[in-house]
C-alpha positions, 0 to 999 in steps of 0.5 A: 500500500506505502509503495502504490501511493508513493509511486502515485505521488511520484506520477503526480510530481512528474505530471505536473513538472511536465506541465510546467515545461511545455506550458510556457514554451515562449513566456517570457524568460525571468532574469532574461532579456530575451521573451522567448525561452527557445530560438526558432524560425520566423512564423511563415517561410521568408522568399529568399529571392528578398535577402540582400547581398552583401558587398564587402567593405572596409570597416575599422574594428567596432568600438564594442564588441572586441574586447580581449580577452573576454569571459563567457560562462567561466571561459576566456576567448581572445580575439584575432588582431585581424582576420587576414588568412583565417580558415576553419572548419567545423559545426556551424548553427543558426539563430532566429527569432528569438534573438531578433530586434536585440542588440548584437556585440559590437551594438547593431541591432540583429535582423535574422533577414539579413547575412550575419554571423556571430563568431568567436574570434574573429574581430567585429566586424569582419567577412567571411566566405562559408561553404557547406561542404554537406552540399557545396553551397556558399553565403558570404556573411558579415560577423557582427556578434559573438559566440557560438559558446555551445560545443564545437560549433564554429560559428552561428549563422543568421536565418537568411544565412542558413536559408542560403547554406540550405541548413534550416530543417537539420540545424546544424552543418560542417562548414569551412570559413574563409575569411575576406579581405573586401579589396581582393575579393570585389576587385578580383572577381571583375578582372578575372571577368574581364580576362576572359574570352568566351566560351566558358564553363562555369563549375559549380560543385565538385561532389563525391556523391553523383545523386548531390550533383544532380540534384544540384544541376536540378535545381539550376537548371531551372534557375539559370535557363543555361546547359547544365551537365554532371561530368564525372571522373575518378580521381585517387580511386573515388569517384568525382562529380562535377557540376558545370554549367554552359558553355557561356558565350558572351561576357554579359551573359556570364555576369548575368549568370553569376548574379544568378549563381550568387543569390542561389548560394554559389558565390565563387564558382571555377571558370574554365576557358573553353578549349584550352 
């Protein structure tokens, strides 16, 4: 009898602490300056075809934000004195709703609408080039904020970003970070353009799983209007799928093309000159 009703005692306890955790999922938090409790996506899909790109620009260190060191949960980080030459790879995350409308660590108001990431190293603010190497898809995104403090994770992505990266439903992706420097990367493109002589080929992805290359010519295809084709190699005994778009045949044509490649998350695709 003692047993039946401590084992009822303990049913009611746990019932009722089930009900206290799942009724005040989005309450606000006490001693949190945040409202919602846990982070999630905005309410209706966003049109990807609305997300801004960015052109990288010269900007001094944040007069916020670049502390060093600093203390986060007991643990000090440093930051970088610059970002020349940095690269990395390993678990990137995203954030959204929760975290939208607040102040980020060098004091801009964070929009998950635009391409922003929060690191922890990297000097504020700073460029940096992040390619899913799940799927070969890249977003150039500004770094405004600090963390992610969770793990392994390298760096966390805003909504936009993780919409471009294609990383929204798993939540997290293994990532390489390259860190740009706005003069070489918005000068280099044009002269590289300008050298050329059509016709080219535009390599998109190269991919060690010939069913990610193709749906990857899927979807272009229907976005470019352009020949799209799966050439396949082997290479050091594994196979090699390349996803290469055209021959282009006009300068114009290839700009065009590229806004294209850019907006659907493929900013810095291998050009090859027909014929040699």
């Amino acid at each position: 009898m003692k047993y039946m009703i401590l084992t009822r005692l303990r049913l009611a306890l746990l019932t009722s602490v089930v009900f206290l955790f799942t009724g005040c999922g989005n309450d606000p938090v006490p001693g949190s300056r945040y409202k919602l409790a846990q982070d999630e996506a905005p309410d209706q899909p966003y049109d990807q075809s609305l997300i801004k790109e960015l052109t990288p620009v010269y900007e001094a260190p944040s007069a916020a934000g670049n502390k060093s060191p600093y203390m986060v949960w007991g643990k000090s980080y440093t930051v970088l004195p610059d970002s020349k030459g940095y690269r990395a790879e390993g678990t990137a995350s995203w954030y959204g709703k929760k975290f939208h409308g607040y102040k980020t660590s060098n004091g801009e108001v964070y929009d998950m609408y635009q391409l922003s990431a929060a690191h922890k190293s990297l000097p504020l603010p700073s460029y940096v080039l992040v390619t899913n190497l799940e799927n070969n898809r890249q977003v150039l995104v500004r770094v405004n904020d600090r963390g992610p403090f969770h793990g392994d994770r390298v760096i966390d992505l805003s909504y936009a970003a993780a919409i471009r990266l294609d990383m929204l439903d798993k939540g997290t992706a293994r990532v390489r970070l390259e860190a740009i420097d706005p003069v070489t990367w918005n000068g280099g493109m044009d002269r590289k353009l300008n050298q050329l002589t059509p016709p080219v080929l535009v390599q998109v992805a190269a991919m060690s799983k010939a069913e990610s290359a193709e749906k990857i010519r899927f979807n272009l295809s229907k976005k470019t209007g352009q020949a799209i084709r799966v050439v396949s190699s082997e290479r050091n005994q594994k196979q090699l799928h390349k996803v290469q778009i055209g021959p282009v045949q006009t300068r114009s044509e290839l700009r065009a093309l590229m806004d294209v490649l850019i907006k659907a998350g493929f900013s810095r695709p291998i050009i090859i000159q027909v014929g040699r």
